[in-house]
Residue frames as qw, qx, qy, qz and C-alpha x, y, z in Angstrom:
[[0.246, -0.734, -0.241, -0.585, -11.56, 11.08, -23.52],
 [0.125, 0.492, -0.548, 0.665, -10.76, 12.55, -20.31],
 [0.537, -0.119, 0.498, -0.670, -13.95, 12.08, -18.24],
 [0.838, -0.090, -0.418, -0.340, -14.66, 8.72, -19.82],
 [0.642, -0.518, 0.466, -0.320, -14.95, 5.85, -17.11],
 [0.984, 0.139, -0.033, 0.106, -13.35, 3.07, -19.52],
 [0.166, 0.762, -0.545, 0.307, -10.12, 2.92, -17.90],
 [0.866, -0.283, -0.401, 0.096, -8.26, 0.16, -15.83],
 [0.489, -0.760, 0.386, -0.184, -7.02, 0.52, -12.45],
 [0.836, 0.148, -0.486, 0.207, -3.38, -1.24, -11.36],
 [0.221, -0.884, 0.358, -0.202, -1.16, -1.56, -9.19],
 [0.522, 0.404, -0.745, 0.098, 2.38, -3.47, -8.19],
 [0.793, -0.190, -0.573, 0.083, 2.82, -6.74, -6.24],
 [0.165, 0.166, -0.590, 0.772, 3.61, -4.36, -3.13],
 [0.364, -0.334, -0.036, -0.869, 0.45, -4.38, -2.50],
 [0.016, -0.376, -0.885, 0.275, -2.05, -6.07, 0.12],
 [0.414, -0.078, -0.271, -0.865, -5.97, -5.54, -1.31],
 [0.546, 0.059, 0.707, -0.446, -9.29, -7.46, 0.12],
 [0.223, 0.058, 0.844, 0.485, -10.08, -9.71, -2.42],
 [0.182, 0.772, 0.608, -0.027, -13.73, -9.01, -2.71],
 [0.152, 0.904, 0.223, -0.331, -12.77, -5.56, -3.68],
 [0.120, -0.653, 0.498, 0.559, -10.25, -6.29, -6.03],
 [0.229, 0.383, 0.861, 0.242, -12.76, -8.53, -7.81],
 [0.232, 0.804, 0.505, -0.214, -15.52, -6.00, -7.81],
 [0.286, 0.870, -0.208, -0.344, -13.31, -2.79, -9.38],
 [0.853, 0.483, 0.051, 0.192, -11.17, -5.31, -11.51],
 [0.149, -0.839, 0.505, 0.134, -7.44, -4.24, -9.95],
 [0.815, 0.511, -0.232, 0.143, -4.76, -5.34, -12.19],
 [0.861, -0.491, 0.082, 0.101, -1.85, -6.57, -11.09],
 [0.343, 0.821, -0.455, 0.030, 2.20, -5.37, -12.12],
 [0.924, 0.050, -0.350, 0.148, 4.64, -8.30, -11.33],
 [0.077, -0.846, 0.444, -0.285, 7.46, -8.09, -9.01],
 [0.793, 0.057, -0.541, 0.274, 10.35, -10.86, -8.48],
 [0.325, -0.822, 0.283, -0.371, 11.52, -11.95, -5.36],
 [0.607, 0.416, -0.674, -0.059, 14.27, -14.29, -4.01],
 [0.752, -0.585, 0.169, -0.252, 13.53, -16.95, -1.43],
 [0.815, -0.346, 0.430, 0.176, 16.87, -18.75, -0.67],
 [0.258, -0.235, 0.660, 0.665, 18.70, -19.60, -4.01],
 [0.285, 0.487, 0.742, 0.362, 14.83, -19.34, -6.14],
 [0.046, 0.011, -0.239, -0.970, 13.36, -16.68, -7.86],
 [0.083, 0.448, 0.860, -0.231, 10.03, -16.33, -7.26],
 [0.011, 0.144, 0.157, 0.977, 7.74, -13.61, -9.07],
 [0.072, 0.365, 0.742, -0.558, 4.79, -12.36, -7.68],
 [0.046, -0.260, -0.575, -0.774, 1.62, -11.56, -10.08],
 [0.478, -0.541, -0.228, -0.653, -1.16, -11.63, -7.51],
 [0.585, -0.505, 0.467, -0.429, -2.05, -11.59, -3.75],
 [0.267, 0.118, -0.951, 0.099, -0.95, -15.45, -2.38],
 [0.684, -0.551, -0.322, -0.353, -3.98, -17.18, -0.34],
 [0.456, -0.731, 0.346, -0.372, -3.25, -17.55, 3.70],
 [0.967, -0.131, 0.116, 0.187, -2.27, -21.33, 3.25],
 [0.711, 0.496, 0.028, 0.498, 0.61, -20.14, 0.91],
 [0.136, 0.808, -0.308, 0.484, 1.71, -17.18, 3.10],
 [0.813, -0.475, 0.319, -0.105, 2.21, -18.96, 6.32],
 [0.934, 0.122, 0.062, 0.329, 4.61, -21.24, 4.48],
 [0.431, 0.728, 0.043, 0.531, 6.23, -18.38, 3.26],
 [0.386, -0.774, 0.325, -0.382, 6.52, -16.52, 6.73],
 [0.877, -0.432, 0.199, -0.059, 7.15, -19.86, 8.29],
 [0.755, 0.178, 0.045, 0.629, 11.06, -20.31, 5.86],
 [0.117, 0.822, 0.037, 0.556, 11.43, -16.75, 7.11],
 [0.341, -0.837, 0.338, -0.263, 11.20, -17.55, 10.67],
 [0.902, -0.140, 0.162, 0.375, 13.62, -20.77, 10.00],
 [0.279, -0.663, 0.438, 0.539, 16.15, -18.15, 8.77],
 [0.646, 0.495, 0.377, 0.443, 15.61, -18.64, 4.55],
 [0.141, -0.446, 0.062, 0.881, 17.10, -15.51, 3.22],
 [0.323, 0.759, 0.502, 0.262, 14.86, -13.57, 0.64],
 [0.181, -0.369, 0.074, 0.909, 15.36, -10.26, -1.24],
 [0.446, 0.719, 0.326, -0.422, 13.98, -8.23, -3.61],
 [0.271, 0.053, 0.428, 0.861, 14.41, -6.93, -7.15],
 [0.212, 0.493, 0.147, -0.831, 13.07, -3.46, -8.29],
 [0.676, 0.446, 0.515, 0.278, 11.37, -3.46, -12.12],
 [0.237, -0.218, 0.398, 0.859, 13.30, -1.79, -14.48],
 [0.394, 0.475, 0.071, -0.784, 11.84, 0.72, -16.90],
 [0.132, 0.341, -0.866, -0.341, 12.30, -2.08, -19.47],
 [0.012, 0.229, 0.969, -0.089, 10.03, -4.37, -17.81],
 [0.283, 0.558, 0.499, -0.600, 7.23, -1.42, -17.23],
 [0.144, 0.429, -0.467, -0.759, 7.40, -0.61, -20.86],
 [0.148, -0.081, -0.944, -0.284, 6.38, -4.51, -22.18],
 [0.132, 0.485, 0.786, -0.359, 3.67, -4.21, -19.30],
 [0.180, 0.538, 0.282, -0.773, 2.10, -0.99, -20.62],
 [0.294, 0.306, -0.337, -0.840, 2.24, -1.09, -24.15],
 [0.038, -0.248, -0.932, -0.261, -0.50, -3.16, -24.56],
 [0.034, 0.642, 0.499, -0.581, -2.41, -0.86, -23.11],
 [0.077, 0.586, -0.122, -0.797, -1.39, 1.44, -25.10],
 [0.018, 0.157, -0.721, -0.674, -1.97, -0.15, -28.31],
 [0.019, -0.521, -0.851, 0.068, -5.52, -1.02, -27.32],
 [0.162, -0.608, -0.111, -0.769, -5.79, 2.78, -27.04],
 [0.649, -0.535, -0.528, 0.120, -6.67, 1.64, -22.98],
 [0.202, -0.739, 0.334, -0.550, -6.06, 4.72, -20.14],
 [0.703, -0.021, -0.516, 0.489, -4.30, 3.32, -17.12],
 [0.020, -0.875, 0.295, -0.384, -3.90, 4.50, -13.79],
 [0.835, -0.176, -0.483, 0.196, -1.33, 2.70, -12.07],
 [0.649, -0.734, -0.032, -0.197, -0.72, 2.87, -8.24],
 [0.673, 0.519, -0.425, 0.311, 2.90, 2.73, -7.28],
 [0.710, -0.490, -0.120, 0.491, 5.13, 1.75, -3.93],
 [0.208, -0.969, -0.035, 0.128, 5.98, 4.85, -2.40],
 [0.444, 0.844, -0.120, 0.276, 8.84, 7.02, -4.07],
 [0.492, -0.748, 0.165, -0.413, 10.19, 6.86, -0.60],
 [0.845, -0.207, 0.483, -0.101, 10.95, 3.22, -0.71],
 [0.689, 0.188, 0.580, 0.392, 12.16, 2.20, -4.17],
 [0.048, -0.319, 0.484, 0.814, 13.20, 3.67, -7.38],
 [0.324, 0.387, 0.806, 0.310, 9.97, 1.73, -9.11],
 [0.194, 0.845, 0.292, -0.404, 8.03, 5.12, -9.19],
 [0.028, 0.653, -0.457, -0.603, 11.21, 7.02, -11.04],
 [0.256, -0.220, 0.834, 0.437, 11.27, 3.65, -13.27],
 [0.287, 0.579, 0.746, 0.160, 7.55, 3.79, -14.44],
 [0.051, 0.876, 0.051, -0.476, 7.69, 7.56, -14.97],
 [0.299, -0.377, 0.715, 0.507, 11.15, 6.53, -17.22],
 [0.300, 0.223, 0.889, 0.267, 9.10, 3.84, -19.28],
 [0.332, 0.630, 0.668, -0.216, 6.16, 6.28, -20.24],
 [0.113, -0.774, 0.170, 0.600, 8.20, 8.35, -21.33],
 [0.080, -0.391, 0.740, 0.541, 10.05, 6.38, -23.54],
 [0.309, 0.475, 0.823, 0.042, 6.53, 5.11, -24.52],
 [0.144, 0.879, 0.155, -0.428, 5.06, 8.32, -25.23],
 [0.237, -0.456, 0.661, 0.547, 8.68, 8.58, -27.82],
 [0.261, -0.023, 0.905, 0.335, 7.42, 5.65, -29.46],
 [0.107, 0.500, 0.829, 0.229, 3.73, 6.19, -30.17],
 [0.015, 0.453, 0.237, 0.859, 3.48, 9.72, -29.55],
 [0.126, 0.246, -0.634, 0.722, 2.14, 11.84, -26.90],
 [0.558, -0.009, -0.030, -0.829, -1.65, 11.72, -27.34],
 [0.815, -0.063, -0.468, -0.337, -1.85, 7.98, -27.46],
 [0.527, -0.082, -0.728, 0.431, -0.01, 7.19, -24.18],
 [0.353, -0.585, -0.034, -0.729, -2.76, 7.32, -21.60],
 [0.736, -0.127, -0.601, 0.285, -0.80, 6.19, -18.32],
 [0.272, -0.745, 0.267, -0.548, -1.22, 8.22, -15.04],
 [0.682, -0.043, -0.657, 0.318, 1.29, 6.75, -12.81],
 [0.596, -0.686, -0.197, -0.367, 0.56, 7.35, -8.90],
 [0.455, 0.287, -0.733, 0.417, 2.97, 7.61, -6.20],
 [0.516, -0.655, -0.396, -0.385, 1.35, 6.29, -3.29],
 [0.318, -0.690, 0.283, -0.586, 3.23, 7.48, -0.87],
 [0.643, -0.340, 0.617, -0.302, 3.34, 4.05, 0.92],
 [0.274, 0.362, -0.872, -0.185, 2.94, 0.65, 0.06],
 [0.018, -0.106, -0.956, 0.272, 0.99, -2.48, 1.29],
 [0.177, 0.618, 0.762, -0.078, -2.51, -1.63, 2.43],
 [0.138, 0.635, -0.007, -0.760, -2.32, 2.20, 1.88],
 [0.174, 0.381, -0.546, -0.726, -2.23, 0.98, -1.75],
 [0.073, -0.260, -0.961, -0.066, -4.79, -1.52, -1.56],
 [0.082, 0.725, 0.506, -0.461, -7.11, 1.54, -0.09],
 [0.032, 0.527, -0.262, -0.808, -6.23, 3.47, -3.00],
 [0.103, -0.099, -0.875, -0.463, -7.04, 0.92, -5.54],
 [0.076, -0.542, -0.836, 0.029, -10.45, 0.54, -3.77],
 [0.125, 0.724, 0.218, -0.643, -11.23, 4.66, -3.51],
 [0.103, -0.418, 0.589, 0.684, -9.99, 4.49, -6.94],
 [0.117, -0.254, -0.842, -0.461, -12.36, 1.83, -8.39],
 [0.035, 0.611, 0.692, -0.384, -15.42, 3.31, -6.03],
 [0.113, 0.678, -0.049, -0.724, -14.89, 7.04, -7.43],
 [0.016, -0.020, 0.766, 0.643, -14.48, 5.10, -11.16],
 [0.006, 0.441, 0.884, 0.151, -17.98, 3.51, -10.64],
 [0.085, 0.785, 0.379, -0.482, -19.73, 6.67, -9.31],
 [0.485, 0.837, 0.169, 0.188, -18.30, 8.74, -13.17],
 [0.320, -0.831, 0.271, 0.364, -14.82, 9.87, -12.11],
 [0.814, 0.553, -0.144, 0.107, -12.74, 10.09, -15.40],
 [0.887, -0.206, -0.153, 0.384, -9.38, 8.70, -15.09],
 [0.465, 0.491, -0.068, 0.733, -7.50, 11.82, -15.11],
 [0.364, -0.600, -0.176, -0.690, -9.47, 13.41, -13.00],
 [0.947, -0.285, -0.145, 0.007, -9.61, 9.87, -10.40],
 [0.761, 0.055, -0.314, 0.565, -5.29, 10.11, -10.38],
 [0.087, 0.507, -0.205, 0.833, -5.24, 13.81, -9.31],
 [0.760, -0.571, 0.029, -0.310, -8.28, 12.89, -6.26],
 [0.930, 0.019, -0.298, 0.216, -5.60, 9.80, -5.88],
 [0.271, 0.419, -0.336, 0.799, -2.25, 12.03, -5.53],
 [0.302, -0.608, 0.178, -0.712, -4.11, 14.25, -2.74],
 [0.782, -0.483, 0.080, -0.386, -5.40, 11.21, -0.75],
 [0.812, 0.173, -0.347, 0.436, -1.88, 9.45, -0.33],
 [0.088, 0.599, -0.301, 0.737, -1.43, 12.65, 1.37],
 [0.398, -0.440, 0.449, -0.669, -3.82, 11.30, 4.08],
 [0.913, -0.070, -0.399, 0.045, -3.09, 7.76, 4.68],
 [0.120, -0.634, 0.702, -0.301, -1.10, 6.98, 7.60],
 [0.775, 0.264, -0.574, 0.032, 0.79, 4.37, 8.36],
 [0.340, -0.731, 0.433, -0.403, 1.54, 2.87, 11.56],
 [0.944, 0.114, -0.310, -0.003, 3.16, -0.87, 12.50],
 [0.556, -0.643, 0.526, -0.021, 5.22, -2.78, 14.72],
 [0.446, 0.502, -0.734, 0.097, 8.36, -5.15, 13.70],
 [0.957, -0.272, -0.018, 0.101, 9.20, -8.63, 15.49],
 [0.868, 0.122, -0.006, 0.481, 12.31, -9.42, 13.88],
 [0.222, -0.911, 0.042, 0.345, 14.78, -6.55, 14.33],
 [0.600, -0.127, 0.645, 0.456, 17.19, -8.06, 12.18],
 [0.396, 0.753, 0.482, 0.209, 15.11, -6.97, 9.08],
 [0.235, 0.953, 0.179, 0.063, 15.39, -3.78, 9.79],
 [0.277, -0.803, 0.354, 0.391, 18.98, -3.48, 10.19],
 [0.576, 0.009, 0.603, 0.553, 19.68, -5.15, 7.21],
 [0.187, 0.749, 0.549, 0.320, 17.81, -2.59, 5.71],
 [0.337, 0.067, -0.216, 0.914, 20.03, -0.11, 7.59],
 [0.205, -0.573, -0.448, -0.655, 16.83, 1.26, 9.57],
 [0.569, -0.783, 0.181, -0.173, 18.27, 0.51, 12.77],
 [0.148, 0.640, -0.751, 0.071, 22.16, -0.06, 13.78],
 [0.637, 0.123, -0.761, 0.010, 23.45, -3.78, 14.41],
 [0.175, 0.218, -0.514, 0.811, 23.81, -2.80, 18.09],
 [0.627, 0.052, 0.102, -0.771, 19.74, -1.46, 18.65],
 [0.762, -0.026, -0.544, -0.349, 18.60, -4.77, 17.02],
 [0.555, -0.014, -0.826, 0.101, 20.62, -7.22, 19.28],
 [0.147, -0.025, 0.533, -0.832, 19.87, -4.85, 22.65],
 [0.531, -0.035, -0.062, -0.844, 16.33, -4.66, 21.29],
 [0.685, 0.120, -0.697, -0.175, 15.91, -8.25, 20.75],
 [0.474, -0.144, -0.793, 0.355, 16.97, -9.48, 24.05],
 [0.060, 0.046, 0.535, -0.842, 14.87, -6.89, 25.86],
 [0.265, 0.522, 0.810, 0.043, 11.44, -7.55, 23.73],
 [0.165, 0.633, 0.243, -0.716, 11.14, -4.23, 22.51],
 [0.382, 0.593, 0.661, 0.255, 8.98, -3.70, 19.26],
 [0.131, -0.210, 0.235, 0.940, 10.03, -0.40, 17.55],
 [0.286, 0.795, 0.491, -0.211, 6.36, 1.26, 16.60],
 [0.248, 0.002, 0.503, 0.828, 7.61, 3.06, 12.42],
 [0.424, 0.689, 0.308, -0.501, 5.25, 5.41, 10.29],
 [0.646, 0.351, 0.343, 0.585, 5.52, 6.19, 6.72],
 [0.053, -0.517, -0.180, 0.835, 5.95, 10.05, 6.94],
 [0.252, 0.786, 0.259, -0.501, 4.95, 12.41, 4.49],
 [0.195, 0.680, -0.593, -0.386, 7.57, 11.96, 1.92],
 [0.822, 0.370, -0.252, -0.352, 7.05, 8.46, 1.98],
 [0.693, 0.342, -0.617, 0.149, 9.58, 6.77, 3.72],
 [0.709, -0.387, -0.555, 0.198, 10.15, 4.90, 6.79],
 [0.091, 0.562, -0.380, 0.729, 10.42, 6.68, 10.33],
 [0.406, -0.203, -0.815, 0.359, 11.17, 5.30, 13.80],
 [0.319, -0.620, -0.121, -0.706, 8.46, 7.09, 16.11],
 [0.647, -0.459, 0.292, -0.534, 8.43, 4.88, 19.12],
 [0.591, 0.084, -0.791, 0.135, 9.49, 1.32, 20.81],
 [0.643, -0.460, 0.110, -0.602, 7.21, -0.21, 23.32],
 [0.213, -0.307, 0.915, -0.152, 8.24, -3.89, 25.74],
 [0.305, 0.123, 0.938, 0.109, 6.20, -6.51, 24.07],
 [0.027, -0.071, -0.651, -0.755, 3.69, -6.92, 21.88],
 [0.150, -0.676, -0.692, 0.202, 0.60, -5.92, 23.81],
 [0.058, -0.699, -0.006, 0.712, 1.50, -2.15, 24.73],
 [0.147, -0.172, 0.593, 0.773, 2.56, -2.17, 21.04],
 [0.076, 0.458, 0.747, 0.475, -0.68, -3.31, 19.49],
 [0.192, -0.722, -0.505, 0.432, -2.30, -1.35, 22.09],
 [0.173, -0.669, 0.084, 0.718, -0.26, 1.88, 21.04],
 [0.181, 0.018, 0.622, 0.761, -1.06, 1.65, 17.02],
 [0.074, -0.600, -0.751, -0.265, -4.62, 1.56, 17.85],
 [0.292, -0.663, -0.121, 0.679, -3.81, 4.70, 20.44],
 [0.253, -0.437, 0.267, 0.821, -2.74, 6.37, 17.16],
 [0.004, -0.402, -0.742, -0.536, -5.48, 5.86, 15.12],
 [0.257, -0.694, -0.648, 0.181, -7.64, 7.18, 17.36],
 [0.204, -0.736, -0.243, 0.598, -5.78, 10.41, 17.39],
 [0.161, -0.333, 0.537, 0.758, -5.02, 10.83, 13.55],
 [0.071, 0.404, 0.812, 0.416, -8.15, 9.28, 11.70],
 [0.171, 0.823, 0.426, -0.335, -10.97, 12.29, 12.36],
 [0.163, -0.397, 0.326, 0.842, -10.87, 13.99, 9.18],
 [0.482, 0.702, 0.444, -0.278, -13.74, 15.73, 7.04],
 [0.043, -0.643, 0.357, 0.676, -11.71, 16.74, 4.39],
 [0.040, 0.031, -0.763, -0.645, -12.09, 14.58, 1.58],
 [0.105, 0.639, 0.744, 0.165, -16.11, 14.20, 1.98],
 [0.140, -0.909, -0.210, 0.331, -16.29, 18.44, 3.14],
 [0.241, -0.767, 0.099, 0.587, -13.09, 19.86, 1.89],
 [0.149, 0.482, -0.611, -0.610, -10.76, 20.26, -1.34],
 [0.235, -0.025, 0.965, 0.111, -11.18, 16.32, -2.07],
 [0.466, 0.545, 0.694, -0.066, -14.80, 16.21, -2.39],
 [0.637, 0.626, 0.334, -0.300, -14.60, 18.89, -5.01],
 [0.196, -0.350, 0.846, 0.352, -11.85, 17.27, -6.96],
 [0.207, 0.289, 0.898, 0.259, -14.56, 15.18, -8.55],
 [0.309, 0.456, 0.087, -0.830, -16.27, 18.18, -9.94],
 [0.482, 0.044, -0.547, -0.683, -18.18, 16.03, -12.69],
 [0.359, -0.307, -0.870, 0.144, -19.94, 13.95, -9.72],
 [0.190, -0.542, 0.075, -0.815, -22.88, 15.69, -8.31],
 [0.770, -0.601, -0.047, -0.208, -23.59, 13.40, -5.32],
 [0.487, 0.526, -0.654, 0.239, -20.56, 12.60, -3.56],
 [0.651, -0.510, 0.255, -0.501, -21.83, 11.22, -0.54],
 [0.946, 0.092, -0.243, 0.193, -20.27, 7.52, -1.58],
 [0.250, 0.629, -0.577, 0.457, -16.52, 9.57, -0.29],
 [0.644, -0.460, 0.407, -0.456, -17.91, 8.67, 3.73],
 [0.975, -0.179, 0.124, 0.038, -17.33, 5.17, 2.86],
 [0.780, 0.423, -0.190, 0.419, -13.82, 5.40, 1.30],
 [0.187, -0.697, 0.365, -0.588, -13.09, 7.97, 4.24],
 [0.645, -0.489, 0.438, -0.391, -13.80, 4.90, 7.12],
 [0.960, 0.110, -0.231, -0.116, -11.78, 2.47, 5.18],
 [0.663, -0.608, 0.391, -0.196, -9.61, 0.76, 7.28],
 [0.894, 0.158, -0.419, 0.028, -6.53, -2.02, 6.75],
 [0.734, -0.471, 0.485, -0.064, -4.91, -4.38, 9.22],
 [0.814, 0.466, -0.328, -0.113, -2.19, -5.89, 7.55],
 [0.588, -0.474, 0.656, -0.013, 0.06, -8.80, 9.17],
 [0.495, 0.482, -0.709, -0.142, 2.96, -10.96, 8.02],
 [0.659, -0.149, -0.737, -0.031, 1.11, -14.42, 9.37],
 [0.152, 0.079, -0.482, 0.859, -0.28, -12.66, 12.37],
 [0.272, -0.493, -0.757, -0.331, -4.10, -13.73, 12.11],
 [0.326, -0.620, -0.699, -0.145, -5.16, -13.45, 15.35],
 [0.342, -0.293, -0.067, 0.891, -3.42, -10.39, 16.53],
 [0.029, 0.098, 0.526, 0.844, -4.71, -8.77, 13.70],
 [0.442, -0.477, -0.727, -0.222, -8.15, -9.91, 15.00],
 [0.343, -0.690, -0.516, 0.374, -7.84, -8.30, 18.11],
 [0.256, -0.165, -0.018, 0.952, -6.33, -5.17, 16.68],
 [0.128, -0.332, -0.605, -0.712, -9.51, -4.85, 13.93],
 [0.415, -0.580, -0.664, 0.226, -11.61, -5.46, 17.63],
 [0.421, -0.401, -0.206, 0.787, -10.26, -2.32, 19.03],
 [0.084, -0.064, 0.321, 0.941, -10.27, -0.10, 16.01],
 [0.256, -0.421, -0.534, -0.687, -14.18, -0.97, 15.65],
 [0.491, -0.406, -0.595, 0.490, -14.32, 0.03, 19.28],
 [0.273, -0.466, -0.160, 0.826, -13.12, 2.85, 19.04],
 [0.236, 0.446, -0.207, -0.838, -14.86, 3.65, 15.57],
 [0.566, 0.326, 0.755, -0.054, -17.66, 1.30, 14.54],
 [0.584, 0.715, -0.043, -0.382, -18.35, 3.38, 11.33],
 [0.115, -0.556, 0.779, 0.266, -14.65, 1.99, 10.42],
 [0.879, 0.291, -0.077, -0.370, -14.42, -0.41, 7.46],
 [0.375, -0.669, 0.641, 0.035, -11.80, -2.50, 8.64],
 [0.975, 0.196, -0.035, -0.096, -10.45, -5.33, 6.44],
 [0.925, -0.272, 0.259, -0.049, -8.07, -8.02, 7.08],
 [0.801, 0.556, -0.212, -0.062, -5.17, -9.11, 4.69],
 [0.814, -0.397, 0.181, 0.383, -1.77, -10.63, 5.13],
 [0.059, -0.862, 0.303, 0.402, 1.45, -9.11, 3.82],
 [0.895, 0.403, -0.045, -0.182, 2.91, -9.64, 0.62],
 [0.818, -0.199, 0.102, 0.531, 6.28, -11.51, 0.17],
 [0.369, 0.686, -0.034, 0.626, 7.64, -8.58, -1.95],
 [0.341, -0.788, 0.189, -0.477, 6.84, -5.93, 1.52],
 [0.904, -0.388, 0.147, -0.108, 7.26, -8.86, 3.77],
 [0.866, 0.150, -0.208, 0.430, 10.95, -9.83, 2.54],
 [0.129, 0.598, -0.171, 0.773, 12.02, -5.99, 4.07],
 [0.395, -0.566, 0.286, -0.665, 10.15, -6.42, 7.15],
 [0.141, 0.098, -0.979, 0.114, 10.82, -10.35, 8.22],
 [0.452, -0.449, -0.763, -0.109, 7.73, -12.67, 9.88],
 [0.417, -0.515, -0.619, 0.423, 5.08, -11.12, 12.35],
 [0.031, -0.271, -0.128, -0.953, 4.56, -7.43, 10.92],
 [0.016, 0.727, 0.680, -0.094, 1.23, -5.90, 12.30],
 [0.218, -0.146, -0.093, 0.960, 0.45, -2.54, 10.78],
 [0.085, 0.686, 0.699, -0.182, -2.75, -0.08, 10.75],
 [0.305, -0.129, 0.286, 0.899, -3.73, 1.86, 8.13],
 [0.094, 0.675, 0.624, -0.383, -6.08, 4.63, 7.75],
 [0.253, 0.652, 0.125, 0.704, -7.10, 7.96, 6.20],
 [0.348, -0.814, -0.340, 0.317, -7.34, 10.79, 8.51],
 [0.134, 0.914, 0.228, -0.307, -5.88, 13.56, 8.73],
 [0.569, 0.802, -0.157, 0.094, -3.13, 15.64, 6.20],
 [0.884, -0.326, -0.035, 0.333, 0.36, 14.67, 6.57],
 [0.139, -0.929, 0.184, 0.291, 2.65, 17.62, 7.78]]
């Protein structure tokens, strides 16, 4: 049934989610391998803070680590239990922008849908547009709008729109990352390096990285993400505009105001930074709901030790 509320919320191991609030709406969890040195390592849920530090800390001794993407193969095994339970699904996906996994869980439902026909494969798959916390704030508007009567069809289409107004904003240490990742030349890294400058990236609108700015150390920087919240997060649209009446089988929607002033700080073993950035942001906007989380190894093998990035709703992205 369309507007029933028995449905389960996922998303993949790109994510960063506050635990309390992936306990409370029950977020499921897609796997995703990664390779630290010569091991294979697969990631099923968030790591605690003892276990990332280690992780960051053979990052900044130079371990190499990579990724691997999941094939449509692998999203297939995950889902069809679902499906055979008769279970709806919406699952939350690292931005289209970044990886082929969107195209590959679109692939797999397909070829699910083949198998069991089209009426019994109930999987809305989500591109969020980003990755990390943006998808950790999705999961949590996602399970808030479940509990208030949003049926899952209904919940992926609100979903879709508000990816639209997440931004992303974050500084880099390592510089090196990103040129292996061909996001800045070999040249820019070593200059950048020896001068301290900290390249300040967004996710744009399509989903994929863009350089916006590079500030001399890591003060001006933290300084200047929290500069950009301030000018991008006022936005009445999803409790006032289209958004709120997306959920047209909810007649109070006043709960949106809290998913509107959530807030993530996410750092790759970057505690107390993070701490002073979360300071600022409820400076500058005490309604803000500002939570904490470190970066997973999956995100965190692309962007090396010492990420710090702030993510918000606010307004539509052009």
């Amino acid at each position: 049934m369309e507007n029933s509320t028995a449905y389960d919320i996922l998303a993949d191991m790109s994510i960063d989610i506050d635990a309390e609030a992936a306990s409370k709406y029950d977020i499921g969890y897609i796997p995703m391998e990664f390779i630290l040195g010569e091991e294979s390592h697969m990631a099923n849920r968030p790591w605690d803070q003892d276990r990332m530090h280690e992780y960051y800390e053979q990052l900044r001794n130079k371990v190499p680590t990579r990724t691997s993407q999941i094939t449509p193969h692998s999203y297939g095994e995950f889902f069809e239990p679902y499906v055979e339970k008769g279970r709806p699904v919406i699952y939350i996906c690292l931005s289209s922008g970044l990886s082929k996994t969107y195209e590959s869980a679109l692939l797999a439902v397909e070829e699910l849908k083949e198998k069991h026909g089209e009426d019994k494969v109930q999987i809305e798959v989500v591109d969020s547009l980003g990755a990390t916390g943006g998808m950790g704030m999705l999961c949590e508007a996602a399970g808030i709008n479940r509990e208030h009567g949003a049926g899952f069809k209904e919940n992926a289409a609100w979903l879709r729109e508000a990816a639209k107004h997440i931004h992303y904003w974050f500084m880099v240490e390592d510089l090196m990352y990103l040129k292996r990742g061909g996001r800045i030349s070999g040249a820019t890294a070593i200059v950048g390096t020896a001068l301290n400058i900290k390249p300040i990236l967004k996710v744009n609108s399509e989903g994929s990285l863009e350089n916006i700015s590079k500030k001399r150390g890591s003060r001006l920087a933290m300084k200047y993400l929290v500069e950009l919240f301030k000018e991008s997060a006022d936005d009445s649209v999803i409790t006032d505009g289209d958004m709120c009446g997306m959920l047209s089988d909810i007649p109070d929607k006043g709960y949106l105001k809290d998913i509107r002033n959530i807030v993530y700080i996410c750092c790759a073993d970057r505690i107390a930074d993070a701490a002073e950035v979360k300071k600022a942001v409820l400076e500058a906007d005490p309604k803000s709901l500002v939570r904490v989380t470190q970066l997973s190894p999956v995100i965190g093998a692309h962007t090396g030790p010492d990420l710090l990035a702030l993510i918000h709703f606010g307004k539509r992205k052009g």
